[in-house]
C-alpha positions in Angstrom: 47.5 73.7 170.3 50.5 75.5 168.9 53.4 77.2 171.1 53.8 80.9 170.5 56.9 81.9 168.4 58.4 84.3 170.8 61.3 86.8 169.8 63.8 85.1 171.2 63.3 81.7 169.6 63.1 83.4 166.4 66.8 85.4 167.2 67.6 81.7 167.5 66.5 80.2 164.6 67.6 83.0 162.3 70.9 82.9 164.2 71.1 79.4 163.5 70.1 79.9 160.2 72.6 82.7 159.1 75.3 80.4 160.0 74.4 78.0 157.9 74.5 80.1 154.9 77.8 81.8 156.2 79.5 78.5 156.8 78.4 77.0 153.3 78.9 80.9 151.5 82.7 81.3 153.5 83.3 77.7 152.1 82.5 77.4 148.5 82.7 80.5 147.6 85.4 82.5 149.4 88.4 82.3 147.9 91.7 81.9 150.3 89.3 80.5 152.8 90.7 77.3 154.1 89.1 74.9 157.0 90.1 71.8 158.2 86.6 70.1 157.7 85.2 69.7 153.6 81.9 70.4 152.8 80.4 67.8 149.9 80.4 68.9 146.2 77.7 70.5 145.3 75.7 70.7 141.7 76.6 73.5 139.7 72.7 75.0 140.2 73.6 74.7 144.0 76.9 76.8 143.7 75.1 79.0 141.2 72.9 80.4 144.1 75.6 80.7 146.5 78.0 82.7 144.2 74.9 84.5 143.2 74.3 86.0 146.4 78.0 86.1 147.6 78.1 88.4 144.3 75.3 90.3 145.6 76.8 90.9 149.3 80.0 92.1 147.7 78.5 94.7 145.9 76.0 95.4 148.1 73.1 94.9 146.2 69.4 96.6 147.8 68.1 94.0 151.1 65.2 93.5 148.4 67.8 91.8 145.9 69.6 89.9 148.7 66.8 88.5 150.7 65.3 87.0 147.3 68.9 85.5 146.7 69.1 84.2 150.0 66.0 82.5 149.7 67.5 81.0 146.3 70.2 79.4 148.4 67.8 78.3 151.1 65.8 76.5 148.2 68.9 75.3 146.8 70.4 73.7 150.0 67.2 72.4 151.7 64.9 71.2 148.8 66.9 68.6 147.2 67.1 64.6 147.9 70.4 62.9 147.8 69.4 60.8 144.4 68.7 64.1 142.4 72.1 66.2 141.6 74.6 63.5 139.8 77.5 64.8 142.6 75.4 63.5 145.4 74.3 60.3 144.4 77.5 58.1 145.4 77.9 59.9 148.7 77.2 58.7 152.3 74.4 60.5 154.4 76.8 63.5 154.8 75.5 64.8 150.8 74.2 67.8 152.5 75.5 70.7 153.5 72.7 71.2 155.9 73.5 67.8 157.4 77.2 68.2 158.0 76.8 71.8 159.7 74.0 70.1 161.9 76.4 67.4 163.1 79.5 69.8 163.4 76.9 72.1 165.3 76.1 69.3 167.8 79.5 68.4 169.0 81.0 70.1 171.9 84.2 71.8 172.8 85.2 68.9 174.0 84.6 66.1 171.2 81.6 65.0 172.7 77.6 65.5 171.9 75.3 67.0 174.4 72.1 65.4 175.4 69.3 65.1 173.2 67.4 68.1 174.4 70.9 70.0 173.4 70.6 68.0 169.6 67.1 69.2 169.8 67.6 72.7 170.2 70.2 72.6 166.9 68.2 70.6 164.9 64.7 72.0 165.4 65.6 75.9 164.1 67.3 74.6 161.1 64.3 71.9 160.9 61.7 75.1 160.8 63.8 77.1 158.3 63.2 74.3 155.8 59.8 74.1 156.2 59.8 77.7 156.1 61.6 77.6 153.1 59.5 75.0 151.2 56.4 76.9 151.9 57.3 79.9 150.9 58.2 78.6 147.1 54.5 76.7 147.4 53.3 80.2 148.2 54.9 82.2 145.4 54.5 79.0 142.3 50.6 79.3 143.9 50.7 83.6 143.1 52.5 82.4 139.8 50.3 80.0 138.5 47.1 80.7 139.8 47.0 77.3 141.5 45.7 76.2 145.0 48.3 74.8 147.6 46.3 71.3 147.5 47.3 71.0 143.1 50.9 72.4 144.4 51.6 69.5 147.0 49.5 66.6 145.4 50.4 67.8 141.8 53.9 69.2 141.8 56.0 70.0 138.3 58.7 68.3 137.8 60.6 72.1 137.7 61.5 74.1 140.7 
């Protein structure tokens, strides 16, 4: 049986989800913007996306422009593994964006981490959003290529 996506777990997973991409967006590609904490380097494909759509925002391009940039990013930051962009590959399990603003998202005001039903609540709207995200490009390389979802996921491309 599946629980019922109500609206306010989905103001909670976007929420969660629109800092993500603000945090990683302010970071690489704000200029002037300093933090204390560094992100990881990223591969030039993965800073194209963000500058794309940090570009877009700034000139405020039509919601039909910026939502199919903002799922670029999505793509870019969430469908990747640690072995395929050159930057990554020497890195520790912080190579991820994603990872580092889930752990910096599960510490507390005071330097400490909740319990694991607090960790839980973090990790499982960003945990949806890639799924999301990953289904959503199986959905439009189906439309694309005229191809059922069982070719896309036992048969992937080596592209995109």
């Amino acid at each position: 049986m599946f629980r019922r996506l109500r609206d306010s777990s989905l103001v909670t997973y976007s929420s969660h989800l629109h800092c993500l991409i603000f945090n990683t967006l302010r970071f690489y590609c704000c200029p002037g913007w300093s933090s204390s904490y560094r992100y990881p380097d990223l591969d030039p494909s993965q800073i194209k996306a963000l500058k794309e759509l940090y570009q877009s925002l700034e000139d405020q391009s039509s919601n039909t422009h910026i939502d199919t940039l903002f799922h670029n990013v999505c793509y870019a930051l969430f469908a990747h593994q640690k072995s395929q962009y050159e930057v990554s590959r020497g890195l520790t399990n912080f190579f991820s964006p994603v990872i580092c603003f889930l752990v910096l998202h599960c510490v507390t005001e005071r330097g400490s981490t909740p319990n694991s039903s607090g960790i839980s609540n973090s990790v499982a709207p960003i945990m949806y959003a890639i799924r999301t995200c990953i289904f959503r490009k199986m959905l439009q390389r189906r439309d694309a290529e005229g191809i059922s979802l069982h070719e896309y996921v036992f048969y992937p491309k080596n592209n995109n």
